[in-house]
C-alpha distance (Angstrom), angle and dihedral (degrees) to the residues before:
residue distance angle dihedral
X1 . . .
X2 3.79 . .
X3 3.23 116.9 .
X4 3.82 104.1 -123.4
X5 3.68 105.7 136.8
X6 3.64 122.7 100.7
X7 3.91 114.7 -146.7
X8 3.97 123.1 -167.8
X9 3.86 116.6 -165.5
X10 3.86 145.1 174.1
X11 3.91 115.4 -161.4
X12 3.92 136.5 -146.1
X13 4.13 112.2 -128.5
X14 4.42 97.0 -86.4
X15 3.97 81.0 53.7
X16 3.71 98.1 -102.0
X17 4.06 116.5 155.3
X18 3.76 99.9 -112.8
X19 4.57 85.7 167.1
X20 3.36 133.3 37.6
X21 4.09 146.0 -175.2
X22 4.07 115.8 171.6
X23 3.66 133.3 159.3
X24 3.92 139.1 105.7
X25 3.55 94.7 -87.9
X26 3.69 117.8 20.7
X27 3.93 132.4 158.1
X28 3.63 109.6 -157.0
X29 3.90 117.6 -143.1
X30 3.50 97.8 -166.4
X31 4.01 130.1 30.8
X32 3.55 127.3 -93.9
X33 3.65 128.8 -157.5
X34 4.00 98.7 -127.2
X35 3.70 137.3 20.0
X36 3.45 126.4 -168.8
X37 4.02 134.9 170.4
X38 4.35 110.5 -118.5
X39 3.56 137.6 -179.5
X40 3.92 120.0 -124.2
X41 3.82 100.7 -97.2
X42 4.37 85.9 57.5
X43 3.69 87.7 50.1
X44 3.78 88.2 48.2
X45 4.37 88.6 46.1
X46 4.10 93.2 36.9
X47 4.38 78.8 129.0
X48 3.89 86.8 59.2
X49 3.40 95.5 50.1
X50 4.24 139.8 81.9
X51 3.75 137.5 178.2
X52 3.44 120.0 -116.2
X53 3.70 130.5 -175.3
X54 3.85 79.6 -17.4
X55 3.51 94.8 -56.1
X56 4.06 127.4 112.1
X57 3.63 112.3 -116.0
X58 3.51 134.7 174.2
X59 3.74 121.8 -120.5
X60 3.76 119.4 -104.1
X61 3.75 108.6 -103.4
X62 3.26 103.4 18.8
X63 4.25 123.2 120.7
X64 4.13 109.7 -149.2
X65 3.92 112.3 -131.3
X66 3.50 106.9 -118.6
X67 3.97 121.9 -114.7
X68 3.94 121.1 -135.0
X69 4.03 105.4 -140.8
X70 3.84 111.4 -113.0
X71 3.61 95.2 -138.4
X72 3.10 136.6 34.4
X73 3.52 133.9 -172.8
X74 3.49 130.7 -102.5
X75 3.57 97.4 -101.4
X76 3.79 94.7 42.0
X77 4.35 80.4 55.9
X78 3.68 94.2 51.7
X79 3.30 93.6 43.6
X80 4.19 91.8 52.3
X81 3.87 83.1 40.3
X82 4.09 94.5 57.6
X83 4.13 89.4 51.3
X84 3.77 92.7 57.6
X85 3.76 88.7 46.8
X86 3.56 89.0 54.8
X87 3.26 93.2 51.2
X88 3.30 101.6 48.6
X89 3.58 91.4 51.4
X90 3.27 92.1 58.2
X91 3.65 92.0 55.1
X92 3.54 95.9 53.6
X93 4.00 80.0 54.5
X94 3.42 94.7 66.2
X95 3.65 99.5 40.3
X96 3.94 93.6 56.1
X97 3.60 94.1 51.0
């Protein structure tokens, strides 16, 4: 995933994210400590997740939820598109035999 999100975030003293400002396009009114530049499925995680020497690490034992893309292209669509007709035609098989 491309890493288009921009995340602002104070910490606690183990690192934790205690605030938090993320989006695409966000203005912050007040300052943060750190700022880094995520994908969606971090955003998604931010719980699972702690700076460290001002870097954004993930917390031992802990399994990210996956994130389904939002769009997808056209040939991604007609690809997802040909698979249901597929199957579809092959339950149209079965009921006309």
């Amino acid at each position: 995933m491309t890493e288009g999100i921009q995340l602002y975030c104070d910490i606690d003293e183990q690192g934790n994210i205690t605030r938090l400002l993320s989006g695409e396009k966000v203005i912050p009114t007040s300052s943060f400590r750190y700022f880094f530049m995520i994908d969606k499925k971090t955003e998604v995680n931010l719980s699972k997740f702690y700076v460290k020497d001002g870097k954004l690490e993930q917390k031992e034992g802990t399994t990210l939820i996956e994130v389904e893309p939002q769009w997808l292209s056209e040939k991604e669509q007609l690809e997802i598109m040909k698979k249901r007709m597929e199957e579809m035609e092959k339950v149209l098989a079965q009921l006309q035999s």
